[in-house]
N, C-alpha and C positions, 0 to 999 in steps of 0.2 A: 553599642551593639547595633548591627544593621539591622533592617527588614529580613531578610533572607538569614540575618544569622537565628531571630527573633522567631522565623515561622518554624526555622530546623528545629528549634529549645525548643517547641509545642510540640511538634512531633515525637511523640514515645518510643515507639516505633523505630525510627528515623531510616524505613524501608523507603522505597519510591512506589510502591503500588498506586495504582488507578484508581484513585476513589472520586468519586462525581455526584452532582447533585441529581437526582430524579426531575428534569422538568416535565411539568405534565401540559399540553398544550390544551387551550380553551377554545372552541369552534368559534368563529367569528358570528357574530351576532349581528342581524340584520336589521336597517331601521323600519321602522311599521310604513306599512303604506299610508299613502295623504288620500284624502278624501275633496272633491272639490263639492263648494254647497252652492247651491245654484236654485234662483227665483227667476219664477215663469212670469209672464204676462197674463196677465185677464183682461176682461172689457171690463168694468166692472171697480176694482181696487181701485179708488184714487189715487195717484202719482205722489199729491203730496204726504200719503199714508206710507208708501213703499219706501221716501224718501228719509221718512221718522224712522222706519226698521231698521234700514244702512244704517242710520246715524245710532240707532239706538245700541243692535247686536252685532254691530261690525264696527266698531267705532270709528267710523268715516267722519267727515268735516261733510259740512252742508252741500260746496261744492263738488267733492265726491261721491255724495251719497246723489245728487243732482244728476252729475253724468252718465251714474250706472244706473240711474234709473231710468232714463233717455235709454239705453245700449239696450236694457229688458224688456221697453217700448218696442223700439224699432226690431231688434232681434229675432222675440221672443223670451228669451231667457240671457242671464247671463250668471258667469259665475263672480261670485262676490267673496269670496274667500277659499282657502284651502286649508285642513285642518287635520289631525291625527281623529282616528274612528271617533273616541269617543267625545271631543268637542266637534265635530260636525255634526254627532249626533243631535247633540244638547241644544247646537244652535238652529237645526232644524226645528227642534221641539217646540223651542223659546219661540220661532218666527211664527208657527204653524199655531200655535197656540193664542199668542199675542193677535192675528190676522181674526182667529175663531172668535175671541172676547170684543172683537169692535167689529162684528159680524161680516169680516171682508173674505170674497174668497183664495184669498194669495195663496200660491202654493209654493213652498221652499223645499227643495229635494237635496239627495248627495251621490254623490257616485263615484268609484274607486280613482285614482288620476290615472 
């Protein structure tokens, strides 16, 4: 027996009516925005303290965490990562927190990309 002879023996019926599956279409879903997290310069924060942060909450290598921290010297600021809301949150928190407990005043910020 064929295919075609096999689907006609399922059909009861064996009318040819329109019959169709209902698809139901799903709105396309948007990816979250990113966040970039971004440490300012102070007078103040030692270089090799800024340098332990990269290394610590950005898991940079020594000489990454070295360059970007040269670029927040000279710059101002620079951004050190980009992240979904809520780990740019956390890692704000973690830096802001961690800078408060070794009494430095570094300030780590975020803002939409």
């Amino acid at each position: 027996m064929r295919v075609d002879q096999i689907m006609m023996a399922d059909d009861p019926g064996g009318d040819d009516s329109d019959v169709g599956l209902a698809v139901e279409t799903r709105p396309k879903t948007k990816r979250p925005p990113l966040y970039k997290v971004m440490i300012l310069n102070d007078d103040y924060t030692p270089m090799e303290f800024v340098v332990m942060v990269l290394e610590r909450f950005f898991g940079m290598n020594h000489a990454q965490s070295f360059e970007l921290m040269l670029t927040v010297h000279k710059k101002g600021l620079a951004v050190v990562g980009v992240f979904s809301y809520e780990i740019a949150e956390t890692k704000v928190a973690q830096v802001m927190d961690f800078a408060q407990q070794h009494q430095h005043p570094l300030q780590c910020t975020m803002e939409k990309e």
